[in-house]
Each structure stands twice: as structure tokens, then as C-alpha cells.
C-alpha positions in Angstrom: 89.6 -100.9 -1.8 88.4 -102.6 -5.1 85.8 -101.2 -7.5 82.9 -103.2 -7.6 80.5 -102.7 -9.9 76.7 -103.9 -8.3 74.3 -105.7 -10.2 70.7 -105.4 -11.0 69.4 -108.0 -9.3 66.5 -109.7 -11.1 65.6 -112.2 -9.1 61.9 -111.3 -7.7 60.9 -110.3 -10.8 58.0 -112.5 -11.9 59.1 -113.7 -15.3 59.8 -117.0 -17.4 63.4 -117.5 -17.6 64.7 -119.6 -20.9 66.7 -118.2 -23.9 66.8 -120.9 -25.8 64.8 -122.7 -28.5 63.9 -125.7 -27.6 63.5 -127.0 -31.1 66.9 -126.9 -32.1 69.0 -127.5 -28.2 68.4 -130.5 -26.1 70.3 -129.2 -23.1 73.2 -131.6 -24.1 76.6 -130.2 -23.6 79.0 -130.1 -26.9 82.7 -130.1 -28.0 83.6 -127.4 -29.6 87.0 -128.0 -30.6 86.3 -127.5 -34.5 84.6 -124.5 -33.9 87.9 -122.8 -32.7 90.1 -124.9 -35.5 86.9 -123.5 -38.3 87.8 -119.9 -36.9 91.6 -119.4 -36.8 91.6 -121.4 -39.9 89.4 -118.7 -42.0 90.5 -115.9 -39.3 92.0 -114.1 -42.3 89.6 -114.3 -45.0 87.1 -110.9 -45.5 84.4 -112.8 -44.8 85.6 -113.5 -41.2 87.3 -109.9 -41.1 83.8 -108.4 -42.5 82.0 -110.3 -39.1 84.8 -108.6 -36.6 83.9 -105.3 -38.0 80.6 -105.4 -38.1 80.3 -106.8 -34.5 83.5 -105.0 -33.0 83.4 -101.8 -34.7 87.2 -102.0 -34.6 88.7 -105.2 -36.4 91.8 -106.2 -33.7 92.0 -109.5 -34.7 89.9 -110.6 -31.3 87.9 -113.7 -30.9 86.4 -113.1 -27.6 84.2 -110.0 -26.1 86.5 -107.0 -26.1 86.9 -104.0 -28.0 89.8 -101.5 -29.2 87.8 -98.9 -26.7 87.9 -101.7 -23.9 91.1 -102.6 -24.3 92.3 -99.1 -23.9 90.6 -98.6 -20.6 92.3 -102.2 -19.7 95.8 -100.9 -20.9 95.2 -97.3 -18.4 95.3 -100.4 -15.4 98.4 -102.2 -16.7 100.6 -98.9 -17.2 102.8 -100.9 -19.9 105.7 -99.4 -21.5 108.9 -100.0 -23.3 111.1 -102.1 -21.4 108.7 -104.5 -19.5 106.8 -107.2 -20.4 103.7 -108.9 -21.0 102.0 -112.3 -21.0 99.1 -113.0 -22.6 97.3 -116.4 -21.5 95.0 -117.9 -24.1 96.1 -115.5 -26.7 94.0 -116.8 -29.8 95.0 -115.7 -33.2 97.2 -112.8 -31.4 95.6 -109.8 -32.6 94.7 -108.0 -29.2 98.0 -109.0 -27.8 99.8 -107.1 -31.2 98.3 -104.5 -30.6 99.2 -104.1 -26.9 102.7 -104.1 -28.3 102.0 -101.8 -31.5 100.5 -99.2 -28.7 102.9 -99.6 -25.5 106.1 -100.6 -27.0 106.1 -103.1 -24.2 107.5 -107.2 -25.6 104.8 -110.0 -25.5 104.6 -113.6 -25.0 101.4 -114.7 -26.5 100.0 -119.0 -25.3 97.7 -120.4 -26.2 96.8 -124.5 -26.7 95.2 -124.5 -30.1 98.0 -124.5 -32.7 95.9 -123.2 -36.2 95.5 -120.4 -33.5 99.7 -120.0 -32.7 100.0 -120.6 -36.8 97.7 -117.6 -37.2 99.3 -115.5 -34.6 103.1 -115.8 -36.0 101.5 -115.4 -39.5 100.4 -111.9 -37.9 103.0 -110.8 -36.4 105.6 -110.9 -39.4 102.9 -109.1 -41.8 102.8 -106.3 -39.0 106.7 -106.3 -38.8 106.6 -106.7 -35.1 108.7 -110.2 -34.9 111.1 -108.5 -32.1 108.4 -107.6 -29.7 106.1 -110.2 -29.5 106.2 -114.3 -29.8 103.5 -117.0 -30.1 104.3 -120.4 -28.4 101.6 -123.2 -28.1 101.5 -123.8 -24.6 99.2 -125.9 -22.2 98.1 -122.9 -19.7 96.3 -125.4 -17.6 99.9 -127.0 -16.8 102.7 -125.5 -15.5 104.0 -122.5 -17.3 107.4 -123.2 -18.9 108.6 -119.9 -17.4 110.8 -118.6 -14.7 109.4 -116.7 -11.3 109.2 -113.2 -12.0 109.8 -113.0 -15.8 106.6 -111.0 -16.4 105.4 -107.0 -15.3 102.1 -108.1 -16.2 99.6 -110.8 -17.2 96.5 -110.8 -19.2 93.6 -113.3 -20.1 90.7 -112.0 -21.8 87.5 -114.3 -22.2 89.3 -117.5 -21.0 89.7 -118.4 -17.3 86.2 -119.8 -17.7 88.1 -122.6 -19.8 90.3 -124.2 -16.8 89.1 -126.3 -13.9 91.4 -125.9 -11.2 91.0 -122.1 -11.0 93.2 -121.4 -8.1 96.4 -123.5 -9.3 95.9 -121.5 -12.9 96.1 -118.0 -11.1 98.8 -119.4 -8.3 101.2 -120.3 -11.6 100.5 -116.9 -13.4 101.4 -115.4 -9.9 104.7 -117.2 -9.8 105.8 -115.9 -13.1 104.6 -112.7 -11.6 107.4 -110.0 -10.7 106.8 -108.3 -7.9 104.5 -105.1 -8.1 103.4 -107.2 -11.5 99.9 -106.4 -12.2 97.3 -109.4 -13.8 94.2 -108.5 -15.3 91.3 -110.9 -16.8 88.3 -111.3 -17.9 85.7 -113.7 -16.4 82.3 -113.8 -18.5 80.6 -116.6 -17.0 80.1 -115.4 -13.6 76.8 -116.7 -12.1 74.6 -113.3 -11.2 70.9 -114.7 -11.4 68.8 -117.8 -12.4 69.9 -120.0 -15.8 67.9 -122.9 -17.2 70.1 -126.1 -17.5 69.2 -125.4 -21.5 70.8 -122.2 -21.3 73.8 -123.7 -19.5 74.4 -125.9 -22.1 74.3 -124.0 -24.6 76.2 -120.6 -23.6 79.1 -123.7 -22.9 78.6 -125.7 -26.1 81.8 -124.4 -27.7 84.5 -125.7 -25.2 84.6 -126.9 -21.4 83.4 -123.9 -19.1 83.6 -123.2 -15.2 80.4 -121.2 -13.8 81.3 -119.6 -10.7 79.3 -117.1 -8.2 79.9 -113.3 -8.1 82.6 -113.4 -5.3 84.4 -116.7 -6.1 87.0 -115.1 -8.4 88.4 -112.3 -5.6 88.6 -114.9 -2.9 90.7 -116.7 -5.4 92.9 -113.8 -5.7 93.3 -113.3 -2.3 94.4 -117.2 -1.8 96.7 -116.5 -4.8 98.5 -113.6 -2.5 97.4 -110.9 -4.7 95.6 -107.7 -4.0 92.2 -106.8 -5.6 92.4 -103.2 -7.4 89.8 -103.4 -9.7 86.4 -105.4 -10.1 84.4 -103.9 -12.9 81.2 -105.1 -14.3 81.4 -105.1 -17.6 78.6 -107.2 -18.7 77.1 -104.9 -21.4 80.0 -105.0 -23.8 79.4 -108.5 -24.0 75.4 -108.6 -24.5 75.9 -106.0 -27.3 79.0 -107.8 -29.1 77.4 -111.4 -29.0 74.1 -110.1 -30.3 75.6 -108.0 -33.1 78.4 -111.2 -33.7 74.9 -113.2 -34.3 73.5 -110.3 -36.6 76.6 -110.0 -38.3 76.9 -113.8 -38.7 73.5 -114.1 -39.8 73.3 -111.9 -43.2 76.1 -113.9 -44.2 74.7 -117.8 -43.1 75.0 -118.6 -46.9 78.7 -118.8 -47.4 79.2 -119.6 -43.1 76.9 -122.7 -43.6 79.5 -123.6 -46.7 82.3 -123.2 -44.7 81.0 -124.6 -41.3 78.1 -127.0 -42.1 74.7 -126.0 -41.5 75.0 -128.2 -37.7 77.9 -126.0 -36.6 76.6 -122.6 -38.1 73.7 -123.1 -36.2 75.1 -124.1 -33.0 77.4 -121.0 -32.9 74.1 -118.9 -33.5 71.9 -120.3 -30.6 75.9 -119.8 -28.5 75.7 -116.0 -29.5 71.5 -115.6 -28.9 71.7 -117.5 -25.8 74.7 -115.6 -24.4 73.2 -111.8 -25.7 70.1 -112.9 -23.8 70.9 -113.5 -20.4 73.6 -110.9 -20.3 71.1 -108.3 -21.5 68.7 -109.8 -18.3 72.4 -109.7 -15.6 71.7 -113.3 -15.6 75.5 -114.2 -16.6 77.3 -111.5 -16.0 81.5 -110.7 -17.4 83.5 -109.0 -14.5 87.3 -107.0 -15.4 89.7 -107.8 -12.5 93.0 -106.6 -11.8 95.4 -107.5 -8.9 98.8 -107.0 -8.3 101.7 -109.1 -6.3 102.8 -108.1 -3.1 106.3 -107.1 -2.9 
């Protein structure tokens, strides 16, 4: 049976629900596409390395809600080792996915659309000397994957289903590429767990297109997909404590950001980070850990 994590439910509770200020957001939904260029363009300047620290704790080279500690507990579910190997879907600037090889020995196949973030990820991975284990491509993951059934023991996507609209075709291609017994894990930290203002909507999405789905939707998915739920873990509270101390962290250094961003974006990517600390501190947007493996 899956582990399911349950939810404080806050729903009778008699209080005002809105996180964000309504003097700098106007509910309207945003691109964010330079945000993402902004970051894997600077991703390996101090300042940006001095913000993963100081949010993180442990600088891995992530741009999404995990941790070194996290990712430790995620590896323990993947039981990776020499010999077998990985795909990691939506793979950023690479970091977390080096690691994974650094750690396990295992080879890794890192996609991801944005090319400065492929640039940065190849850069990466020839400074850490590990050019025979793992390889970057830029790769459309909401298309078909340009892979063969069954070349992969395991899949990962941290921080990132959230991005593609047909949910069900994304997870039906990862399990074709799937080998048998293969295990996927992801990340999903816009589930729907309480009440959200179409302000906060708006702005906890501002940075790309998002799908907000219900507490439920993502096993039944999985289930469709022919693959069988081992793990559903709440792990909301990683991400309230990394956004907030990602807008803390950002914050003391809004001089030299506002230089490099503009003031517009800097502030944008703040109310992002106070809006999505707030209603994840309140279980109002919740971030669940799955894993499921194929049937053999």
C-alpha cells in the first residue's frame, strides 16, 4: 500500500485567506521565460551560488525545492547503482542530477527545454570530470521522448510536472522508456490542498505555465499510466521553509539582483517566493513525493 501523508485541513477555520499584496499584483498571470534564461545565465556567479547556500544549506546546483538531505531520502527509493541508469526530466542547470551520478555511480541523461539551462549543465559536468556518466540534451519533454522503450531503471522530475498540460500522455511516455521493475519518482508542488485566492494563483504561477491539480489526481494518473503507487509523501514543509529563506536570501542582496534582473523582475520573483512560503506554511498548496514502479 502507498504512504500517504494526511493533511491539516484548514478549511473551517475562520480566517481571511490572501497572501498577496495587492499593491504590487493585479491577479494577471505572467511569462516567465527570462526569469529562467536570468538564472541559468548567472547560475555560476557567487552571488547566485551565495543565494543557493543561504536558502539550501547545501549548494547542489538546484533551482527548484529540494535539498542534499531530501535528495538522499529520494535516492534510498530509487536503489541506483553502477550499471543502471537514470533520466532526469526537466533537469535545469544539472546540478542535482550530477550529483545523483557523483553518489550512485549510476549514468544519467539529463532534458530539459531551456538551452542556457543545457549550456550550464554540460559546462558542469566537464568541470566535475564526470563527462562519461552523465549527458545534457535539450529536449521538448512535453513531446515524445526521443528514446527507446525500456532504456531507463529509473526516472526523475523534481519541481516540474506542474509545467505540462497533458499530464497523463507526459507520465504514459516516461513509462514507455520505463524498463520493467523501473522505478519513477517526482515531485508535484502545486497540488490543490485548501482555498487560494485567484491573486495568489497568479502569482505562485507567474514564472512559467502551471497545472493545479487536487490531492488525489496525480495517483489516479499513475494507475492509468500502469504503474504502481509505492510512495506518496507530503513533503510540503521543505518547500515553505526553502521559498521563504530563497526570498530572505534574495532580499539582503536586492541591490546587485535589481542590476542584474530589473527592479519589475526582482520584484516579481519576490512576491513568487512570499506568496508560495505563505500558503504552504497554511497546507493551502501543498508538494507531494511519489514513486511508482512498472509492472513486469
Amino acid at each position: 500500500m502507498p504512504r500517504v501523508s494526511r493533511i491539516p485541513s484548514n478549511l473551517s477555520k475562520p480566517v481571511q485567506w490572501g497572501c498577496v499584496d495587492k499593491t504590487i499584483s493585479n491577479g494577471t498571470p505572467r511569462t516567465g521565460r527570462g526569469q529562467y534564461d536570468t538564472n541559468y545565465g548567472n547560475f555560476q556567479t557567487e552571488l547566485y551560488e551565495q543565494i543557493r547556500r543561504e536558502a539550501f544549506g547545501e549548494d547542489i546546483g538546484q533551482n527548484s525545492w529540494v535539498t542534499a538531505s531530501e535528495q538522499d531520502k529520494f535516492l534510498t527509493w530509487l536503489e541506483l547503482s553502477p550499471g543502471k541508469a537514470l533520466l532526469d526530466v526537466a533537469c535545469g542547470a544539472g546540478g542535482p542530477a550530477l550529483r545523483i551520478a557523483a553518489k550512485t555511480g549510476c549514468s544519467v541523461v539529463g532534458i530539459d527545454v531551456h538551452e542556457q539551462g543545457i549550456s550550464t549543465a554540460r559546462s558542469l559536468t566537464a568541470l566535475r570530470g564526470l563527462s562519461r556518466t552523465a549527458e545534457f540534451r535539450v529536449v521538448n519533454a512535453a513531446e515524445p521522448l526521443p528514446f527507446s522503450d525500456g532504456s531507463f531503471d529509473a526516472i526523475t522530475c523534481i519541481d516540474a510536472i506542474n509545467h505540462f498540460s497533458d499530464r497523463r500522455d507526459v507520465i504514459a511516455g516516461w513509462a514507455r522508456v520505463l524498463k520493467q521493475g523501473g522505478r519513477l519518482l517526482f515531485t508535484d508542488p502545486i497540488t490543490v490542498t485548501g482555498p487560494l485566492t485567484n491573486a495568489e494563483i497568479a502569482a505562485r504561477s507567474s514564472t512559467s505555465y502551471y497545472l493545479f491539480v487536487p490531492h488525489g489526481y496525480d495517483e489516479s494518473i499513475l494507475v492509468q499510466c500502469g504503474l504502481r503507487v509505492l510512495v506518496c509523501e507530503n513533503v510540503t514543509r521543505n518547500m515553505a521553509e526553502i521559498a521563504e529563506r530563497r526570498r530572505a536570501a534574495r532580499s539582503s542582496r536586492s541591490v546587485a539582483l535589481r542590476e542584474i534582473e530589473g527592479n519589475q523582475a526582482f520584484e516579481r520573483q519576490q512576491e513568487f517566493l512570499t506568496v508560495a512560503a505563505c500558503i504552504a506554511q497554511e497546507d493551502r498548496l501543498s508538494r507531494f513525493a511519489y514513486v511508482a514502479e512498472k509492472l513486469s
